[in-house]
C-alpha positions in Angstrom: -4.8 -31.8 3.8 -3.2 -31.7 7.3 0.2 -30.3 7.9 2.5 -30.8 11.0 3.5 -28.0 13.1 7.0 -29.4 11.9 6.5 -29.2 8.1 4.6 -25.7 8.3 7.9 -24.4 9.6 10.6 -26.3 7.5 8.4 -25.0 4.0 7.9 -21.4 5.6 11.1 -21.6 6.2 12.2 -22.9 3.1 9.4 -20.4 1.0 11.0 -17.4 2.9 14.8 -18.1 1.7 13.7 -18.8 -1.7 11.6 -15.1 -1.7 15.1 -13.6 -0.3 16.7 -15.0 -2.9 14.5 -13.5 -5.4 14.7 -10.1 -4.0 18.3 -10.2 -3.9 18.4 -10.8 -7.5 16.1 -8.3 -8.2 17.9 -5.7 -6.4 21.3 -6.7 -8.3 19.8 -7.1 -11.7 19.3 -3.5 -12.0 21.3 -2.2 -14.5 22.8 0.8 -14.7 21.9 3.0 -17.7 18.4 2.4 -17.1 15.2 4.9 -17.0 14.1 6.0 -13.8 10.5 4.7 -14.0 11.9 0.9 -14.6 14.3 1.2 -12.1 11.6 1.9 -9.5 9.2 -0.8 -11.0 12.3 -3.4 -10.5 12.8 -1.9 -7.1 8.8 -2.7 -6.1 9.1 -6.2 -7.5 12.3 -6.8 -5.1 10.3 -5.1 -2.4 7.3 -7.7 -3.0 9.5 -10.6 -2.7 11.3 -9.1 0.2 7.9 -8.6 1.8 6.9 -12.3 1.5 10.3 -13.6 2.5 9.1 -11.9 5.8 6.0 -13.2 6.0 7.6 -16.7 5.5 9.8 -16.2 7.6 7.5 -14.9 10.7 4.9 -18.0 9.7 8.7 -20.5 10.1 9.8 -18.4 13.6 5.4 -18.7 15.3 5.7 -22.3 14.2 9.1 -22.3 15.7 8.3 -20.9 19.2 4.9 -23.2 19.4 6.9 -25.9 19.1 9.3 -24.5 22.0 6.5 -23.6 24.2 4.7 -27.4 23.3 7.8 -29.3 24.2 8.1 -27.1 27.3 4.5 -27.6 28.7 5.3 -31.4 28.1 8.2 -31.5 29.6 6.8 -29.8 33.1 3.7 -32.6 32.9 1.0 -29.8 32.3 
């Protein structure tokens, strides 16, 4: 299966908002009165998302500036 430089960066796009939005909630689901050790493992697992939401992210903004540099080339004739 073949993707478009366009599609690779509207779903890395898309993929990295939806892992934001996961670490969000995992950062402000943590309640209050509990024990240290869960605390921490909740923290990790928002950490993980946060990570891929990155990662997403820097795949949407390289598939982004390819694009950029494409049209640009184009435009000059080269």
């Amino acid at each position: 299966m073949k993707l478009s430089l366009q599609a690779t960066m509207v779903i890395g796009f898309i993929f990295s908002m939806a892992c934001i939005a996961v670490a969000i909630n995992g950062f402000t689901s943590i309640p209050a009165g509990v024990d240290p050790a869960t605390a921490s493992d909740v923290r990790g697992f928002a950490f993980f998302w946060a990570f891929l939401g990155l990662v997403g992210f820097a795949f949407a903004a390289a598939s982004w500036w390819i694009l950029r540099n494409a049209a640009r080339d184009a435009a000059k004739g080269e």
